[in-house]
C-alpha positions in Angstrom: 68.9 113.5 101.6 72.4 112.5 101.6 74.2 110.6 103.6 78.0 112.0 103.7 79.2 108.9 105.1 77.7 105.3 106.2 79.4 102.6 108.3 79.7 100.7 105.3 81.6 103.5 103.4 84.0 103.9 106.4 84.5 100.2 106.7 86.0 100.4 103.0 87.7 103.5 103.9 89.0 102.3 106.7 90.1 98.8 104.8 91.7 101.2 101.0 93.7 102.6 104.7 94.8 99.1 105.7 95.8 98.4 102.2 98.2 101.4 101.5 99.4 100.4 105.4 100.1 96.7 104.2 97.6 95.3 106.6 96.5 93.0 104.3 94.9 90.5 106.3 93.2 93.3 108.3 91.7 94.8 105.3 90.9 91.6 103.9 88.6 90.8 107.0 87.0 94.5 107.1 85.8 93.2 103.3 84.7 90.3 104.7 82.3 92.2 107.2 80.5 94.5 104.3 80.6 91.8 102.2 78.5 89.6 104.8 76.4 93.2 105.7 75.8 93.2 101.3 75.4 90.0 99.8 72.7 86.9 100.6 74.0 84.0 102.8 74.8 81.7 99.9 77.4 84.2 98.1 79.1 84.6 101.6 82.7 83.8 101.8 85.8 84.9 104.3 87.9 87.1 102.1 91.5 86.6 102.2 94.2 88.5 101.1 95.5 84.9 98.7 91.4 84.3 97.6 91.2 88.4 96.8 94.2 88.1 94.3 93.5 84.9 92.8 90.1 86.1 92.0 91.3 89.8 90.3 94.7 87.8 88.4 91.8 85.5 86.8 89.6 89.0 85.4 90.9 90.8 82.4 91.6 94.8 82.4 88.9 96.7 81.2 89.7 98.4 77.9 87.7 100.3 75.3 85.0 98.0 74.5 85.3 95.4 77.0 83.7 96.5 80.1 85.2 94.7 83.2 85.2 95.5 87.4 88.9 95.4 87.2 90.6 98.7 85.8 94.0 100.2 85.0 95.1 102.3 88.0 97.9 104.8 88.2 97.7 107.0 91.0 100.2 109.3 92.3 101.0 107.1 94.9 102.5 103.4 95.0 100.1 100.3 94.4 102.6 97.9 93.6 102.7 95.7 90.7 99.8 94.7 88.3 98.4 91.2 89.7 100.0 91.7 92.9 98.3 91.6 96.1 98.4 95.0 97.1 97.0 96.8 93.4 94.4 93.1 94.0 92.8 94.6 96.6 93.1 98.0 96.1 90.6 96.6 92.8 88.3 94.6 95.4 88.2 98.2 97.6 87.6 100.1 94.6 85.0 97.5 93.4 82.9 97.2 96.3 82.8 101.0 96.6 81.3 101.2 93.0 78.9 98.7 94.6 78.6 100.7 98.0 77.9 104.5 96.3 76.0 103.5 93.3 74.0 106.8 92.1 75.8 108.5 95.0 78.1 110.4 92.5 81.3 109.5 94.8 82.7 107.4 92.5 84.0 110.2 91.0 86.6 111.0 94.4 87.4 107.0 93.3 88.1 107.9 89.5 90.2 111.2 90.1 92.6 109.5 92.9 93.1 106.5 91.2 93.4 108.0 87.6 90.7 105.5 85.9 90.1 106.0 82.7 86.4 106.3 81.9 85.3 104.9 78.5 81.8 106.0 76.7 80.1 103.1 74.8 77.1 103.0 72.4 75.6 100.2 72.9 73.4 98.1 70.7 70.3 96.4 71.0 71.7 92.7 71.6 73.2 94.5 75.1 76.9 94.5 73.9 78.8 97.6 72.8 79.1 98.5 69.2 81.4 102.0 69.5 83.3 103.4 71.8 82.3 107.6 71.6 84.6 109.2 73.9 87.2 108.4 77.0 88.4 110.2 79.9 91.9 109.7 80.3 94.3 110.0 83.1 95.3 113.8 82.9 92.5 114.8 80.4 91.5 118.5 81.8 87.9 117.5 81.8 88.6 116.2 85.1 89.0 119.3 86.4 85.7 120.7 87.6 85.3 123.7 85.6 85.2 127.5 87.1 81.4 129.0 87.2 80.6 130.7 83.8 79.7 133.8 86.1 83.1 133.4 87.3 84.8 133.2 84.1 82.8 136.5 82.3 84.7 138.6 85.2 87.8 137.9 83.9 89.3 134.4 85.7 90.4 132.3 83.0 88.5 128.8 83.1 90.3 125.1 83.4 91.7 124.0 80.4 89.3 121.9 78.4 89.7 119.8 75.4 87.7 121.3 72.2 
């Protein structure tokens, strides 16, 4: 069965729509609330826009074979500066959606608007990655879903794909 939406997912819709609307302390308290409806007693704290930054300035960019929550994102609309507050929680919203929608397959909604990159690893048997196999780029065509084949024998020519 799925769900096509659960309070928790419109509580981080609702605070991503807080963010873009510079209501930071407003979004900021709606993470506060699924993080106290997600995480044991002891991990609880109030989320504030200052604590939400702090935290993302002190994690590293993912890149190719370093795997972190925080990711390069270039969307077609404005996030502000890298480190700042806004693109800070903008990552918290995006990270606590990854969280919220695990083996959901919305992530991808997530991926497309934001423009992450999406970087294939083989990993090795000590748990770390050894080669980096393939990445989906911001404007790579694969993210276009592609046409049905059925489609495509009747004459409409498919998305563009890389070969």
């Amino acid at each position: 069965v799925f769900v096509n939406f659960s309070t928790d997912d419109c509580l981080l819709t609702r605070a991503e729509a807080k963010i873009m609307m510079d209501d930071y302390n407003g979004a900021a308290a709606d993470l506060t609330l699924w993080q106290n409806n997600m995480v044991k007693a002891s991990f609880r704290k109030d989320l504030t826009p200052e604590s939400i930054q702090t935290f993302f300035n002190s994690v590293e960019y993912a890149d190719g074979m370093n795997s972190t929550i925080k990711k390069h994102i270039a969307p077609a609309f404005e996030v502000g500066e890298e480190g700042g507050v806004k693109e800070s929680m903008l990552q918290c919203v995006l990270d606590f959606k990854r969280i919220q929608n695990l083996h959901e397959g919305t992530r991808w909604f997530d991926i497309k608007r934001y423009n992450i990159e999406i970087v294939r690893r083989v990993m090795g048997a000590d748990g770390f990655p050894e080669t980096v196999t393939d990445s989906l780029k911001a404007g790579d065509p694969r993210r276009a879903v592609q046409i049905p084949a059925k489609v495509i024998k009747a004459g409409l020519q498919g998305n563009p794909r890389n070969n």
